[in-house]
N, C-alpha and C positions, 0 to 999 in steps of 0.2 A: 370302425371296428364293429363284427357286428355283435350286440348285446343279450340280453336274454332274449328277447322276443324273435329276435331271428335266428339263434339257436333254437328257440323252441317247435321256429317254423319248420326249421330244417328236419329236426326231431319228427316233426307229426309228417312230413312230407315221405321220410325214408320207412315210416313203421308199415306203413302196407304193404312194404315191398320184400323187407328184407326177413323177418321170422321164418322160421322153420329152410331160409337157404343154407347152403350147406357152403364154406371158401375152400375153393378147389387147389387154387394158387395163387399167389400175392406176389407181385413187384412194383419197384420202387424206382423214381429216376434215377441214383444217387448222389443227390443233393441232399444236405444237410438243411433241416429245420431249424427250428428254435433250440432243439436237443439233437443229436445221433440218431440217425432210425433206427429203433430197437430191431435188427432186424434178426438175431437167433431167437429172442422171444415171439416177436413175427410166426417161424417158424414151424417153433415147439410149441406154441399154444392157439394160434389160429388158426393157421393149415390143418384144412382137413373136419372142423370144428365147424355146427351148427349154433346158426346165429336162432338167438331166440326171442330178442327184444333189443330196443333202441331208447335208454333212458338221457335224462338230463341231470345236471347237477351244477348249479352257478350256469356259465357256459362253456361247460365241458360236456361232451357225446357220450355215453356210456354202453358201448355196444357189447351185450352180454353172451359170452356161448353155452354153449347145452355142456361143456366139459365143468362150467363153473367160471375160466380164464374172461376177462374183461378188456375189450377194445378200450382205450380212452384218445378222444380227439380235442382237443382245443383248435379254433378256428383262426385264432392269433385276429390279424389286420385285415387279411385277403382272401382265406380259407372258406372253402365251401367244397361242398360233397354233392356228387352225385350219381347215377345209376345211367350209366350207358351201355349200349350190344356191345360185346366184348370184341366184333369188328372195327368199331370207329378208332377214327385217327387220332393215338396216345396224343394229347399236348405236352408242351416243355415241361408246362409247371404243373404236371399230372404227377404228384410227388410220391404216392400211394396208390395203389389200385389191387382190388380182392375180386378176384374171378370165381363167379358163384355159378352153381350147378345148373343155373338155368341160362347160361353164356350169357349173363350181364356182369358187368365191370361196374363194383361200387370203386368209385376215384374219388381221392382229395387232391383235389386243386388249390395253390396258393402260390400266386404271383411273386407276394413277399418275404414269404419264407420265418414267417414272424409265429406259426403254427406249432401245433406239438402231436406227437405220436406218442403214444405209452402202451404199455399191455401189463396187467397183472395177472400174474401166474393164477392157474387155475389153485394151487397148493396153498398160496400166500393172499390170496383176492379178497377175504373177506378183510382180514386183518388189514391190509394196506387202501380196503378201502375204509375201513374206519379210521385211520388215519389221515385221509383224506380231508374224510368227512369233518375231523374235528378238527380244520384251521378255516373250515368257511364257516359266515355267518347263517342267515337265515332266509330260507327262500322267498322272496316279497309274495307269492301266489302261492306260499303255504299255511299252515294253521298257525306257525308261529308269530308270524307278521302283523301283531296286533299294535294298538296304543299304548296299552300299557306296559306289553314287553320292551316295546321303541323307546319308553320314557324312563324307565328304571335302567334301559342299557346305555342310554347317553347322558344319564344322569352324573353330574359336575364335567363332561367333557365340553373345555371351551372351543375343539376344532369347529369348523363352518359347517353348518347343516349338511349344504350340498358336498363336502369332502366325506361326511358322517357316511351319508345314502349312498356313495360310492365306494366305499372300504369293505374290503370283500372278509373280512373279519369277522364285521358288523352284519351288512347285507350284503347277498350274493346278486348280480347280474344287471342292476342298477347303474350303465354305464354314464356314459356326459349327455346323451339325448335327454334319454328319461329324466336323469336327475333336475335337466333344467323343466322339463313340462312340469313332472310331479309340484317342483315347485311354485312356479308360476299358478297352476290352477288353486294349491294349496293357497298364496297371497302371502307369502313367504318369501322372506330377504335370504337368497342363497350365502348370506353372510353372518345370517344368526347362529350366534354358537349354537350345539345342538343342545348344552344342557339348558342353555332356554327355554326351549322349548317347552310346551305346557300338553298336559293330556287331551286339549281339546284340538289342539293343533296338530298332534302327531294321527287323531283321527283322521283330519283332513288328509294326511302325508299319508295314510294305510288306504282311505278309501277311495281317494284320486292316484294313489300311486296301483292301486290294483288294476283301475277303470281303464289308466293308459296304457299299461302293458298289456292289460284282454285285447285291447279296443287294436294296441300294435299288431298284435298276433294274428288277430282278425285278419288284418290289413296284409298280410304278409312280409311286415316289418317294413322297415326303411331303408331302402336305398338313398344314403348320400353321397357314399364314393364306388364305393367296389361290392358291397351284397348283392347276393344274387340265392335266391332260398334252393332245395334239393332240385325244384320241378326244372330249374333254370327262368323262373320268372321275378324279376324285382318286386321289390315289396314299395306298398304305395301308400304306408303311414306318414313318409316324408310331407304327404299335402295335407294333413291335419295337424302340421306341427305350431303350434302356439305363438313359439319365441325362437327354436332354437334356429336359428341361420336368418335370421330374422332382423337382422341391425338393420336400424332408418327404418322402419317399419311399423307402422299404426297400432297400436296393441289391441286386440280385440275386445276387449275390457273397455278400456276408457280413452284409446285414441291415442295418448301417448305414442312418441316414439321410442318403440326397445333399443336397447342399450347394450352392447355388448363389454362387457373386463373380463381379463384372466385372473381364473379363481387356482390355486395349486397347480397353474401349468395347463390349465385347461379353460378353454374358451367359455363365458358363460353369460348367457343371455336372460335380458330379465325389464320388465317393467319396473321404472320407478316410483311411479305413480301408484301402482298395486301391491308394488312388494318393496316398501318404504326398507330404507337402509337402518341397521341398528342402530340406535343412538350409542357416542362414546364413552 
C-alpha cells in the first residue's frame, strides 16, 4: 500500500504539470471503487474548473480548483495517477481520467479497486474539509510532530508503539514500512506500550522518523509490490530498507538474525538484539 512518502512522491511529481490546467472532461470505467464514483459532483464541480494546486493530507491527494471545489484521491492498495496524451490506449483499470486543456489525460489507475474518489463542493469545501481535518492525527513532517507532543499524546496508552505510529488518529501516513525502520533505528521493542515511552526516546522516534521518510521521498518511495510514483517510475527506498522484508537476515547493527511476528495483523520485523522485548 503505498504510504506517505509515496503519496508525497506522487504529489511532487504531478505539481508541475497540473496548476493553472483547466478539466475539459472526465470519464470513468464504470467500476465501483472503495465508494460509488461521485460522478454528478464529478460534473458539477470539476468539469470545466481550473486546477490550481496538488496538496497532501495523511495520504490523501488534495487536488484544489480555482472555483474553491476540491478533488480528493486516496490511492487505496494499487492506486496511482498519472499524466498521459489524451491519445493512448485507456487501460481496464483506468478508473478515472480528466482531460485537460492541453490534451493530456490525468488517469487513476487501480488494479484493486481498494481506492477512493471524493469531490467537495465548491459551497461546502472549507467546512467539510475541516472536518476532515479533524479525525486525523498529526503530520510526521510537520511542526506538530515533536517529543513532547508524542509523549503527553501516548501518555498512559498501553497499546504497542508500533500500533501507536500507525493509528491515523494519532499520526497520519506512518504506514507498516516505516513504522518498523522508524523503530529499529530508534532501538525500540515494536511492543513497548507507547506510554512507556520516555521523552528521550520519542526524540529518537521524531528524529529518525523524519530522516526515513525525507530519505523515502528522496528515493522515490518503495516499491514492494505494486507502487509505481506519477513519472511511471518505481521508487528504490526498498534497497535501504533496515529490517522490513528482512527475516533470516543479518541486522546491520550487531549481526543478529531479524525476526519477523505479527503485530495487530501486520507483519513486523525487528532485531532482538537491538530492540530488546519489554520485560512482563
Amino acid at each position: 500500500m503505498p504510504e506517505l512518502p509515496e503519496v508525497e512522491v506522487t504529489r511532487r511529481g504531478l505539481l508541475p504539470h497540473l496548476p493553472q490546467k483547466k478539466v475539459i472532461r472526465i470519464g470513468w470505467s464504470g467500476k465501483r471503487l472503495r465508494h460509488p464514483m461521485p460522478r454528478a459532483l464529478l460534473r458539477a464541480e470539476i468539469t470545466g474548473q481550473t486546477i490550481m494546486t496538488v496538496d497532501r493530507r495523511a495520504k490523501y491527494l488534495l487536488i484544489r480548483m480555482d472555483s474553491g471545489a476540491v478533488l480528493v484521491l486516496h490511492l487505496g492498495m494499487t492506486g496511482r495517477l498519472g499524466l498521459f496524451p489524451a491519445t493512448t490506449t485507456v487501460d481496464r483499470h483506468d478508473h478515472l481520467r480528466l482531460l485537460l486543456n492541453d490534451e493530456m489525460e490525468l488517469r487513476f489507475n487501480d488494479s484493486r479497486r481498494f481506492g477512493s474518489v471524493a469531490v467537495w463542493p465548491a459551497a461546502r469545501a472549507v467546512e467539510l474539509e475541516r472536518q476532515f481535518d479533524a479525525r486525523l492525527g498529526v503530520e510526521p513532517l510537520g511542526d506538530q510532530f515533536t517529543h513532547a507532543f508524542l509523549h503527553a499524546l501516548a501518555a498512559g496508552r498501553r497499546m504497542p508503539v508500533k500500533t501507536f505510529l500507525m493509528d491515523s488518529r494519532y499520526i497520519v501516513g506512518i504506514g507498516n514500512i516505516y513504522a518498523n525502520e522508524i523503530l529499529f533505528a530508534a532501538a525500540l521493542s515494536p511492543w513497548r506500550q507507547a506510554g512507556s515511552i520516555d521523552p528521550v526516546q520519542w526524540q529518537a522516534i521524531v528524529r529518525h522518523g523524519r530522516t526515513i521518510l525525507l530519505r523515502a521521498i528522496e528515493a522515490g518511495g518503495s516499491t514492494i509490490a505494486d507502487f509505481i510514483g506519477s513519472s511511471g517510475q518505481p521508487g528504490y527506498f526498498q534497497l535501504q530498507l533496515a529490517v522490513y522484508g528482512r527475516k533470516g537476515e543479518n541486522c546491520p547493527r550487531c549481526g543478529c538474525a531479524i525476526r519477523k511476528k505479527v503485530l495487530a495483523g501486520r507483519a513486523t520485523f525487528y532485531c532482538r538484539q537491538c530492540q530488546p522485548m519489554p520485560a512482563d
